[in-house]
FIFITI-472310 format. One record per atom (N, C-alpha, C): residue number from 0; residue in three letters; atom name; x, y, z. Coordinates in pm, whole numbers. Layout:
BEGIN
+-----+-----+------+--------+--------+--------+
!   n ! res ! atom !      X !      Y !      Z !
+-----+-----+------+--------+--------+--------+
! NUM ! ALA !   CA !      X !      Y !      Z !
...
+-----+-----+------+--------+--------+--------+
//
This chain:
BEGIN
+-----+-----+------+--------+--------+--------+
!   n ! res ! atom !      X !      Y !      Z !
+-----+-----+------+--------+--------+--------+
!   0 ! UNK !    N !  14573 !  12367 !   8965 !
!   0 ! UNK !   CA !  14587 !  12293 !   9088 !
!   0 ! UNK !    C !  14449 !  12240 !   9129 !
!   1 ! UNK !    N !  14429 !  12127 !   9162 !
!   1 ! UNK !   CA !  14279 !  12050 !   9163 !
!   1 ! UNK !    C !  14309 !  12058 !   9368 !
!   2 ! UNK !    N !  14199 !  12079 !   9424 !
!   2 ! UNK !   CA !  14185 !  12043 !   9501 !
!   2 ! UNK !    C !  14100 !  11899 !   9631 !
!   3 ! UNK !    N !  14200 !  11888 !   9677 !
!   3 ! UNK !   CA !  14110 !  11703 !   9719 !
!   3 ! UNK !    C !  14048 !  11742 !   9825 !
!   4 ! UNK !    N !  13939 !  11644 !   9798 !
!   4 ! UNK !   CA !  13838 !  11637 !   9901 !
!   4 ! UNK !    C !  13875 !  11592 !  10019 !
!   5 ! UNK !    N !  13836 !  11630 !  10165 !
!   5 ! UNK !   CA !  13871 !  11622 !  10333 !
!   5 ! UNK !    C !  13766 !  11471 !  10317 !
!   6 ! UNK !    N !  13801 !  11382 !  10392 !
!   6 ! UNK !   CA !  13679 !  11295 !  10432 !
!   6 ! UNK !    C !  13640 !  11354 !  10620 !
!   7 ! UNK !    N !  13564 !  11309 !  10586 !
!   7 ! UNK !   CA !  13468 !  11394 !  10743 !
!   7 ! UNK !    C !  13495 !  11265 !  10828 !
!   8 ! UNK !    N !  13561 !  11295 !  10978 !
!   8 ! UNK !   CA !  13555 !  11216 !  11089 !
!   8 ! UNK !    C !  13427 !  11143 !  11063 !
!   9 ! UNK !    N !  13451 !  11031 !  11130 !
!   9 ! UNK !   CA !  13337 !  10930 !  11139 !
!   9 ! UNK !    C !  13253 !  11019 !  11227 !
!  10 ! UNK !    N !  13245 !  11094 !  11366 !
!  10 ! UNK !   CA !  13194 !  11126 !  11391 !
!  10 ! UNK !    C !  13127 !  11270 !  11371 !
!  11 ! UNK !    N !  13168 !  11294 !  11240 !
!  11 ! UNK !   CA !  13091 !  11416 !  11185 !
!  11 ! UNK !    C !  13006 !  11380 !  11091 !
!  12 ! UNK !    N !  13021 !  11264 !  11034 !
!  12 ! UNK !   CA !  12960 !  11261 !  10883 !
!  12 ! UNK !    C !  12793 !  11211 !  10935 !
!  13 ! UNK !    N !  12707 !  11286 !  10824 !
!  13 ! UNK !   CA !  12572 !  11237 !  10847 !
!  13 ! UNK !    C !  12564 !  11126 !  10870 !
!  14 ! UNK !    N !  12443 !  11118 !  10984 !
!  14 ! UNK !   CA !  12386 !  10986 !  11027 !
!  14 ! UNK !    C !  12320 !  10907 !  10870 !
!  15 ! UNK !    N !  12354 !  10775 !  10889 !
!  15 ! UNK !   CA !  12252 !  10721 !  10755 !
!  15 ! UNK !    C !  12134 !  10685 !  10805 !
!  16 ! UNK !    N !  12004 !  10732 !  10683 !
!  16 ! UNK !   CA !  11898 !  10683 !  10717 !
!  16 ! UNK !    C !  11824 !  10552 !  10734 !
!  17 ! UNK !    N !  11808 !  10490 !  10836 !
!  17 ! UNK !   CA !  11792 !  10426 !  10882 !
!  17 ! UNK !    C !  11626 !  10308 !  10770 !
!  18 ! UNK !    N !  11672 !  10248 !  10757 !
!  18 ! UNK !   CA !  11500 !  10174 !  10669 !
!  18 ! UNK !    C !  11398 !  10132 !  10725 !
!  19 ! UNK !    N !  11285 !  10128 !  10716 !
!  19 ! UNK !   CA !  11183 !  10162 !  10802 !
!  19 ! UNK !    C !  11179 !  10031 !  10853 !
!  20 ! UNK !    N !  11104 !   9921 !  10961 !
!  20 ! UNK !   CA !  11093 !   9798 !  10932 !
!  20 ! UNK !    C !  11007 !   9724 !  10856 !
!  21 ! UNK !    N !  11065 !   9599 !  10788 !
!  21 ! UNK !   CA !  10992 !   9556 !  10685 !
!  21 ! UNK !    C !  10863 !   9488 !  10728 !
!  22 ! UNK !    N !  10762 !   9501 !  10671 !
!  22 ! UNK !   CA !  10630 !   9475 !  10695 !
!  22 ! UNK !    C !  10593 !   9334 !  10640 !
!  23 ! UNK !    N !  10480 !   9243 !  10725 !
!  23 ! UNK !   CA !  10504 !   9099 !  10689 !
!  23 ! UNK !    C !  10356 !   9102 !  10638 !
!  24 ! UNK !    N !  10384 !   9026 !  10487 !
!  24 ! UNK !   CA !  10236 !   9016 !  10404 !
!  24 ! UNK !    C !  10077 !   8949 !  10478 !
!  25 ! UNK !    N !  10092 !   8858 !  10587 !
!  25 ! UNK !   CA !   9983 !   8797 !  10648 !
!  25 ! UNK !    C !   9955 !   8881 !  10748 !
!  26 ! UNK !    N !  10079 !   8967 !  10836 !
!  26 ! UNK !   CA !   9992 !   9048 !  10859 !
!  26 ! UNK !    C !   9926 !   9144 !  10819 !
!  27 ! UNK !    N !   9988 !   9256 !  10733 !
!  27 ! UNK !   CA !   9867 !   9317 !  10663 !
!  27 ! UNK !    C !   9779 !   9303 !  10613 !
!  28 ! UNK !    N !   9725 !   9133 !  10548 !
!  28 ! UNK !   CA !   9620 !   9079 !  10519 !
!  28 ! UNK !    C !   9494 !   9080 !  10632 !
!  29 ! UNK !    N !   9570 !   9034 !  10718 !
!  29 ! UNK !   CA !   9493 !   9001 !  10855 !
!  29 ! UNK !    C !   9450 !   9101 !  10944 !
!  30 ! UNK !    N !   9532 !   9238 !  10906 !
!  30 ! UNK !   CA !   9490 !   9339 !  10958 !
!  30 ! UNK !    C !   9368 !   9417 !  10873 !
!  31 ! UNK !    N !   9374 !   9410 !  10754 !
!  31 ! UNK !   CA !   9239 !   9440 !  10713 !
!  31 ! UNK !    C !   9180 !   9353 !  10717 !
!  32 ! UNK !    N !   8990 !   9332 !  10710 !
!  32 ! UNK !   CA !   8934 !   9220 !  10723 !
!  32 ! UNK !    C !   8880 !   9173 !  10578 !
!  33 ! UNK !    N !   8925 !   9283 !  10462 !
!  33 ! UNK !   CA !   8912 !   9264 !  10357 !
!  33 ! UNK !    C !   8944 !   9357 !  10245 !
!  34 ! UNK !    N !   8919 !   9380 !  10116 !
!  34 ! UNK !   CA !   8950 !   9477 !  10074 !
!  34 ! UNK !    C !   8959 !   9615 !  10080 !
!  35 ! UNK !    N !   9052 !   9690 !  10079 !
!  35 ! UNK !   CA !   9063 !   9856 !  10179 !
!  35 ! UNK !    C !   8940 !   9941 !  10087 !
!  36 ! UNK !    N !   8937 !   9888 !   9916 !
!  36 ! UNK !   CA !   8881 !   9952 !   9829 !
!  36 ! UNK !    C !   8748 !   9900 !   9833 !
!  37 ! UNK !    N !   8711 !   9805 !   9829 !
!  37 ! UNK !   CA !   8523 !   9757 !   9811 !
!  37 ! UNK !    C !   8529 !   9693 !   9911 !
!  38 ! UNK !    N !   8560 !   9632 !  10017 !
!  38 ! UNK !   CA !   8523 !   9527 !  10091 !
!  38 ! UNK !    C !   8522 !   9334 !  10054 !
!  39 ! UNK !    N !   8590 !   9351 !   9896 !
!  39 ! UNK !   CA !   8557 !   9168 !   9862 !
!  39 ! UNK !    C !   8677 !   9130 !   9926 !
!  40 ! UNK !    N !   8695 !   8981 !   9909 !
!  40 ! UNK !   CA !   8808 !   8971 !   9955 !
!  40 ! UNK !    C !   8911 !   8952 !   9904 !
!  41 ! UNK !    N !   8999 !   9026 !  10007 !
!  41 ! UNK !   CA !   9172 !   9069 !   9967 !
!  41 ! UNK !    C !   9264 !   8935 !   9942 !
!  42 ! UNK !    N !   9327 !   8953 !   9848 !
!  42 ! UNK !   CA !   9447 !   8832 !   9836 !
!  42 ! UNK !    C !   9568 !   8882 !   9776 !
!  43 ! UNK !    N !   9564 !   9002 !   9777 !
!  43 ! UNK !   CA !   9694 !   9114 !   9745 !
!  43 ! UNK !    C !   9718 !   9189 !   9821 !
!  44 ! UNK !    N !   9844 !   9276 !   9797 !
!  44 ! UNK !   CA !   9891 !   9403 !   9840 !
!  44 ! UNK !    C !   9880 !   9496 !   9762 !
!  45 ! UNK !    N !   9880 !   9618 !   9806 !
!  45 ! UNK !   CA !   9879 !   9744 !   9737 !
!  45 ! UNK !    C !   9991 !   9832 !   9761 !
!  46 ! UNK !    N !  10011 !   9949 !   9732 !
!  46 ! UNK !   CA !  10073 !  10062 !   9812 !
!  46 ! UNK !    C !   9957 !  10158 !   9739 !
!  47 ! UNK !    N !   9905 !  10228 !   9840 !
!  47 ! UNK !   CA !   9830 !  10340 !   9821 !
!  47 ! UNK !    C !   9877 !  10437 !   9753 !
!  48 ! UNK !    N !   9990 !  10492 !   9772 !
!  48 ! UNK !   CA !  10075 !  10596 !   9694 !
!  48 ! UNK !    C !  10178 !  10481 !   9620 !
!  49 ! UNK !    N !  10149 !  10409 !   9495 !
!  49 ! UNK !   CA !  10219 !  10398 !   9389 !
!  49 ! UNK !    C !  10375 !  10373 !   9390 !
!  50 ! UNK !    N !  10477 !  10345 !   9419 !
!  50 ! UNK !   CA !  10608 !  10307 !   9375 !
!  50 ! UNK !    C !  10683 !  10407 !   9254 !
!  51 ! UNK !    N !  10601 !  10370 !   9187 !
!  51 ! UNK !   CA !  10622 !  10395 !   9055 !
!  51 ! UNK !    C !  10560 !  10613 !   9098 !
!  52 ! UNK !    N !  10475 !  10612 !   9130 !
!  52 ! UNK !   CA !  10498 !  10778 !   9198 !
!  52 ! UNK !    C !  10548 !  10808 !   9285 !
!  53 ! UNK !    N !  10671 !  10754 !   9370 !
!  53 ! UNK !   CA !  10771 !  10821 !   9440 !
!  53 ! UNK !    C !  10710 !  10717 !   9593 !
!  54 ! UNK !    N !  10578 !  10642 !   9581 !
!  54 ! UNK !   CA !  10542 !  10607 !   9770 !
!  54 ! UNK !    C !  10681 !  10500 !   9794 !
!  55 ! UNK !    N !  10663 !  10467 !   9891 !
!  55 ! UNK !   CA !  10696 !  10386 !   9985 !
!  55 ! UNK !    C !  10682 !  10256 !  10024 !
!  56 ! UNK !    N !  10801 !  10162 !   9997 !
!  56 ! UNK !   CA !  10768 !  10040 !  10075 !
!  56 ! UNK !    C !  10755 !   9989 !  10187 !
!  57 ! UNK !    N !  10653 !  10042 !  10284 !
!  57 ! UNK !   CA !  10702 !  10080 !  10398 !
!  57 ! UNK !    C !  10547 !   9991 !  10475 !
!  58 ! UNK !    N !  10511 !   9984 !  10611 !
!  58 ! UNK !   CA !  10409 !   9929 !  10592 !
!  58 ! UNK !    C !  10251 !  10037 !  10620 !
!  59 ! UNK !    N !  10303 !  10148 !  10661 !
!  59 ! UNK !   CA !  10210 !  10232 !  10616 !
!  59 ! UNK !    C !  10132 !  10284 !  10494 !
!  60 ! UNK !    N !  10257 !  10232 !  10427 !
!  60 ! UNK !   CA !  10152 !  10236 !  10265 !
!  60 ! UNK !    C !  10132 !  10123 !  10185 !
!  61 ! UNK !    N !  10070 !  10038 !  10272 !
!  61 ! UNK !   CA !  10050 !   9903 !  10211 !
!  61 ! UNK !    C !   9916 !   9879 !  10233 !
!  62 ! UNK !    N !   9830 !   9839 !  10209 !
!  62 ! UNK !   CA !   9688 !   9758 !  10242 !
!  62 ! UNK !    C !   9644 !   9676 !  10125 !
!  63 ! UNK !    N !   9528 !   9584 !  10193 !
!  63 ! UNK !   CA !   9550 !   9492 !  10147 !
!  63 ! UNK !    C !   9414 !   9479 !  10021 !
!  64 ! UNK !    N !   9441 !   9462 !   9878 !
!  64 ! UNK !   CA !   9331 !   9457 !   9789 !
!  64 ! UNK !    C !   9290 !   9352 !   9729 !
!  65 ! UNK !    N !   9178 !   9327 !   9666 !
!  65 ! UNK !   CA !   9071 !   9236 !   9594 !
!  65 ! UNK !    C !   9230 !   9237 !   9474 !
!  66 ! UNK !    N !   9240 !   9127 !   9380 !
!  66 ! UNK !   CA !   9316 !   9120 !   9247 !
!  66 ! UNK !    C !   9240 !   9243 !   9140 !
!  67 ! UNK !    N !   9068 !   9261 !   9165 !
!  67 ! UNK !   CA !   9048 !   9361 !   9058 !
!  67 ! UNK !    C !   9085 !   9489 !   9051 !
!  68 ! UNK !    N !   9046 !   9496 !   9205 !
!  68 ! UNK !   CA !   9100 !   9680 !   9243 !
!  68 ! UNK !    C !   9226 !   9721 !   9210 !
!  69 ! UNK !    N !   9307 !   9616 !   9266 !
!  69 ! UNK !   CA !   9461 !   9658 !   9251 !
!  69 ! UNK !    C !   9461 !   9631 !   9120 !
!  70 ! UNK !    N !   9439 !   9530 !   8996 !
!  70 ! UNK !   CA !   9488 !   9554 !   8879 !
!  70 ! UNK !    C !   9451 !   9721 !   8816 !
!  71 ! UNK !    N !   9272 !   9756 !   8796 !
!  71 ! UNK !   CA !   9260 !   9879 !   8789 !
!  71 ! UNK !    C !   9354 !  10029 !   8857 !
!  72 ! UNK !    N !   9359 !  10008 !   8974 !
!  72 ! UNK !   CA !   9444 !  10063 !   9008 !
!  72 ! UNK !    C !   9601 !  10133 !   8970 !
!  73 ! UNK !    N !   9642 !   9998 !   8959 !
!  73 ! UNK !   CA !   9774 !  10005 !   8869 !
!  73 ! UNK !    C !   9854 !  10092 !   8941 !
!  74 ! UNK !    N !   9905 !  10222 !   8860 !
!  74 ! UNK !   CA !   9966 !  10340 !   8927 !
!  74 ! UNK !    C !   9901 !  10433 !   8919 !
!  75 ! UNK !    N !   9829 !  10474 !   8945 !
!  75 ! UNK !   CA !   9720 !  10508 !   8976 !
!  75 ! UNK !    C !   9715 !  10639 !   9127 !
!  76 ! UNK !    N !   9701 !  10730 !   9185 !
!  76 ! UNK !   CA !   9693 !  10763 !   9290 !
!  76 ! UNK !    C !   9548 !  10755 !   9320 !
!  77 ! UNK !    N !   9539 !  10752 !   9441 !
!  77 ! UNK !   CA !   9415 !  10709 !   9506 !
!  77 ! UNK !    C !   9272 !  10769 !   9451 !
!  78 ! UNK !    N !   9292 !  10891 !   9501 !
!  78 ! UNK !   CA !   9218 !  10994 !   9473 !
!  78 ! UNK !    C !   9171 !  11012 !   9314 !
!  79 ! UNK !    N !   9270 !  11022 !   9247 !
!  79 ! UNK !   CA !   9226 !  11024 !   9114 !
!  79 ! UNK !    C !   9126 !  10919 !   9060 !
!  80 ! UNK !    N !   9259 !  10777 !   9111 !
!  80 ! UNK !   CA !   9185 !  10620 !   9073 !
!  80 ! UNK !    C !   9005 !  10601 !   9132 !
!  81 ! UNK !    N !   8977 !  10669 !   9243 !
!  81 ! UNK !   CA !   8833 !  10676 !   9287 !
!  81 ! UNK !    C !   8755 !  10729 !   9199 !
!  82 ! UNK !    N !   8780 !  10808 !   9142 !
!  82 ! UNK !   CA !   8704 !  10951 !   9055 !
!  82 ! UNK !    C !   8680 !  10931 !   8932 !
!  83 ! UNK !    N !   8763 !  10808 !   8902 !
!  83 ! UNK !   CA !   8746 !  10752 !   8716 !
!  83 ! UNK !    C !   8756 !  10614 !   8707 !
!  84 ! UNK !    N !   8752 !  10551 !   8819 !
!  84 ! UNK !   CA !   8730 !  10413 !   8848 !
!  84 ! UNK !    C !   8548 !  10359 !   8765 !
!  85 ! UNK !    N !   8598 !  10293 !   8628 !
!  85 ! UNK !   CA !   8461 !  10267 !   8607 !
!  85 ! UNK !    C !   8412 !  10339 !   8464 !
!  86 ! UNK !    N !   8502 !  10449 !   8438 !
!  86 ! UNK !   CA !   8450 !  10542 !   8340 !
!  86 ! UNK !    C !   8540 !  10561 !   8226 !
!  87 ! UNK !    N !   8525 !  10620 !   8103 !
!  87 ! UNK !   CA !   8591 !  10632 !   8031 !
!  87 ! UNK !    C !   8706 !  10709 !   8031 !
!  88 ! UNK !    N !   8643 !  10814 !   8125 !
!  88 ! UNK !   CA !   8731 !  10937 !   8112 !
!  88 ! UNK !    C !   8924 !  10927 !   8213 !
!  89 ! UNK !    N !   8995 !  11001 !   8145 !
!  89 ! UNK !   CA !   9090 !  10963 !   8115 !
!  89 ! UNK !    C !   9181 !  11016 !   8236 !
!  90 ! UNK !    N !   9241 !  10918 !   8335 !
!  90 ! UNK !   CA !   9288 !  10983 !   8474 !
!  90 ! UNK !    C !   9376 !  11106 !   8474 !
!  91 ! UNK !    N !   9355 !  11168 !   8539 !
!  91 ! UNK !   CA !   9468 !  11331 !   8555 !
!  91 ! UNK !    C !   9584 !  11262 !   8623 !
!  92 ! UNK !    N !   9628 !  11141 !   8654 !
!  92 ! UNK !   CA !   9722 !  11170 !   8707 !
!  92 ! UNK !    C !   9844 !  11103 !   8577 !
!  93 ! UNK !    N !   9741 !  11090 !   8482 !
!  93 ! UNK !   CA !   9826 !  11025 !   8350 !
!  93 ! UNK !    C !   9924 !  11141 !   8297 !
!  94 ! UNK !    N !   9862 !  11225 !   8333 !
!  94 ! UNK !   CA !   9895 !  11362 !   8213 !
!  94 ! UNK !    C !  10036 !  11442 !   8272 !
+-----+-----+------+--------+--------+--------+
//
């Protein structure tokens, strides 16, 4: 005997999470006065925490980068990307 699933009153069932609001590219440009990483100037976006590592499209994790930083960067987490930015040695957050 299989048993069927109850659907939950509308007013029981979890609230859905709501999406953050979407963030507009000139202003985050305009809110930094230039690159978040060296100071040249910005003509990209970033996300500080990566996509591709679980961050957020959100506009807290956005600022705005030079084309070099952010290509180096890549996916990259911050911290790491600072620490081997430049060098041979091989990022920990690869591994």
């Amino acid at each position: 005997m299989t048993r069927r699933r109850r659907r939950l009153a509308p007013s029981r069932r979890p609230p859905r999470r709501r999406r953050p609001p979407p963030y507009d590219r000139d202003e985050v440009l305009a809110r930094w006065s230039g690159c978040a990483y060296c100071d040249g100037p910005a003509e990209e976006l970033d996300h500080v925490l990566p996509l591709a590592r679980g961050g957020r499209d959100t506009a807290d994790n956005v600022v705005a980068a030079c084309r070099t930083c952010n290509a180096t960067k890549y996916t990259h987490i911050l911290a790491c990307w600072a620490l081997t930015e430049g060098s041979a040695v091989p990022c920990a957050c690869d591994s």
